[in-house]
C-alpha positions in Angstrom: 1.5 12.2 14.2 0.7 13.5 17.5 1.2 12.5 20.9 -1.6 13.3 23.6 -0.7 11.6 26.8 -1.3 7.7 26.1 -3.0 8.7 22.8 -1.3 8.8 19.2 -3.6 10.6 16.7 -2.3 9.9 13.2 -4.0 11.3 9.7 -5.8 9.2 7.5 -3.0 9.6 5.3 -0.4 8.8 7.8 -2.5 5.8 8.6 -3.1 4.4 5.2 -1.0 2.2 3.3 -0.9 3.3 -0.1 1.5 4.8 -1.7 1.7 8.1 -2.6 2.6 7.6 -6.4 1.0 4.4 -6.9 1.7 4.6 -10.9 5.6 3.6 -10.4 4.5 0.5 -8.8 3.0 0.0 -12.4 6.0 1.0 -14.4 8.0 -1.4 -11.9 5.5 -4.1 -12.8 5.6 -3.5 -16.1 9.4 -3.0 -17.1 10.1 -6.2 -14.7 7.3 -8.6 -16.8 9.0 -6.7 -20.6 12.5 -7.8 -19.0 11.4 -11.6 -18.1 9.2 -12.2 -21.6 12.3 -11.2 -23.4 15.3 -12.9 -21.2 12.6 -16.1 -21.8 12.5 -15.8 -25.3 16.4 -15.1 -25.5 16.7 -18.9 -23.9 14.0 -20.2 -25.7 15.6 -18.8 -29.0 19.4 -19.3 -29.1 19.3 -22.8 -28.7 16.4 -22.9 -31.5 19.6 -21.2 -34.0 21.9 -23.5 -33.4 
């Protein structure tokens, strides 16, 4: 980011909003969705046992 006078040039990287390793936001997604099907099943299932 620059600064000319009143001005503030910025890249097209700077400026975007993606992230720059977008495949942990899948990982993230993924480990999170794994981690809620099994604590679901865990209450869904030891209750069914006894």
């Amino acid at each position: 980011m620059e600064k000319h006078g009143d001005k503030i040039e910025v890249t097209e990287r700077e400026a975007s909003n993606k992230p720059s390793k977008p495949h942990h936001v899948r990982i993230v997604l993924a480990v999170s969705l794994l981690l809620a099907v099994v604590v679901m099943s865990l209450v869904w299932i030891i209750p069914a046992l006894s």
